[in-house]
N, C-alpha and C positions, 0 to 999 in steps of 0.2 A: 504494500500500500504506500501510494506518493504520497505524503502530506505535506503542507506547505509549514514552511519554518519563518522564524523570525529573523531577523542579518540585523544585528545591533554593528555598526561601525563604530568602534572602540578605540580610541586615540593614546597611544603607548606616552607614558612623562618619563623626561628623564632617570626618575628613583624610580622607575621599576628595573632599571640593567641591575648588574650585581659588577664583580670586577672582573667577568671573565668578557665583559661587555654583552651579553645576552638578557632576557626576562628573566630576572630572579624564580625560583621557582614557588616560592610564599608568594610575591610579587604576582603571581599569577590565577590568586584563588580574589584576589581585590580585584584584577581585571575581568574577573568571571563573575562576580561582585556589580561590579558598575555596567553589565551588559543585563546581569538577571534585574536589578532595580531599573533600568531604562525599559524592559521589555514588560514588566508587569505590577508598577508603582505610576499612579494617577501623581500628575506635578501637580492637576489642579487645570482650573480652567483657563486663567491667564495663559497659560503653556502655548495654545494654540498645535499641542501635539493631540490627534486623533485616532491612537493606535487603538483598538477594539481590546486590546489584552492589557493595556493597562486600568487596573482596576482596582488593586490594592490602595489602600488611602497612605499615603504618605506624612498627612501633615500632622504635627506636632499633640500630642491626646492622642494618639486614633485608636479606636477602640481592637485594632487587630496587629497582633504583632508578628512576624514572618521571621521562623528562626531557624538557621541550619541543624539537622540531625545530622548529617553524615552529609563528606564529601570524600570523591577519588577521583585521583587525578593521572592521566598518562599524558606523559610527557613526551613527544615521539620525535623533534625536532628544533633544535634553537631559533628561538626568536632575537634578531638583530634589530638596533633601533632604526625606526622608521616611522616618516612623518605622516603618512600614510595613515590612514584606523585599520585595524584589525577587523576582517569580517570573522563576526562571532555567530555564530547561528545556536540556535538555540531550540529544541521543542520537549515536549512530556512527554517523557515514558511511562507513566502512572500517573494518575491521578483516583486516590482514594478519598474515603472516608475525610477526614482534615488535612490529608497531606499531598507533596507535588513528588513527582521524582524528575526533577529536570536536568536535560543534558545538552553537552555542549561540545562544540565543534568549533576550534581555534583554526580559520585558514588566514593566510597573507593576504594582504590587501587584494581587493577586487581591482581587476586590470593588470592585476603582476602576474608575470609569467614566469618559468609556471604557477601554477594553485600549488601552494602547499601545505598539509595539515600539520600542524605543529601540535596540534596536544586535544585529547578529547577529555571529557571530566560529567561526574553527574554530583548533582545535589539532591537531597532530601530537605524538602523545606517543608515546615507543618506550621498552618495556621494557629495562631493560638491568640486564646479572648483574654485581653490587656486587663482586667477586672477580674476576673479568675484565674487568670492565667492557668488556663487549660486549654488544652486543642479544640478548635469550635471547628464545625462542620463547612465544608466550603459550599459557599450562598449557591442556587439555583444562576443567577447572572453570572458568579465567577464562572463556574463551569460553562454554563454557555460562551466564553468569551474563548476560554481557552480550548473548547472540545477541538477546534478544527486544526489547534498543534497537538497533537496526542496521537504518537506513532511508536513503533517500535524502540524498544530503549536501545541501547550499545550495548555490546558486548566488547567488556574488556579482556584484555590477554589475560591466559592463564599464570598464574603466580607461580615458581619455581619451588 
């Protein structure tokens, strides 16, 4: 099954190299970080952005908080600094009960030749109610916004 993904372009800052001059590799769970909050955190209306997936309330109160359970990360090729954004694509592999499993797909800038995949990674992210802080159910809207990224997850290499 096709489904379509989201391509957050992702703009590398100098503190993310390390000294071997590549993406640190901490360095690159923030850049996975600022692609997942672009693709599913509401700026608000002022924004004048109109992505259908963002929907999470971002601002300051909100009564829903988005916390990582569990991430993994393969790292499959160095990233060099480039002024360029990273196309980061992005869809769900799961979506349950209060939680997401979302994955990610690090390639080189759009237009560089060749594409190359530098790192793929999934997160577990569970909803949870800021006032009780427990997992709350993901709303009938979220899920509608999100159902049409929800595709097979990755499979990572097997571990030694």
């Amino acid at each position: 099954m096709s489904v379509a993904r989201l391509h957050v372009p992702t703009v590398l800052r100098w503190g993310d190299l390390d000294a071997y001059r590549h993406v640190n590799n901490a360095e690159m769970l923030h850049l996975l970080e600022e692609a997942r909050i672009q693709a599913f955190w509401s700026a608000g209306e002022e924004s004048g952005d109109d992505s259908v997936t963002q929907i999470l309330d971002s601002s300051p109160g909100t009564q829903t908080w988005t916390l990582i359970a569990r991430q993994e990360v393969e790292y499959l090729a160095p990233i060099a600094y480039t002024r360029l954004p990273l196309d980061i694509q992005l869809w769900i592999g799961h979506m349950g009960g209060a939680s997401l499993e979302i994955y990610y797909e690090v390639f080189s800038p759009v237009g560089v030749e060749p594409q190359v995949l530098h790192t793929r990674a999934a997160s577990t992210l569970v909803l949870v109610d800021a006032t009780t802080q427990r997992p709350r159910r993901i709303a009938e809207a979220e899920r509608a916004a999100w159902e049409p990224y929800v595709d097979e997850p990755l499979v990572f290499r097997r571990r030694q």
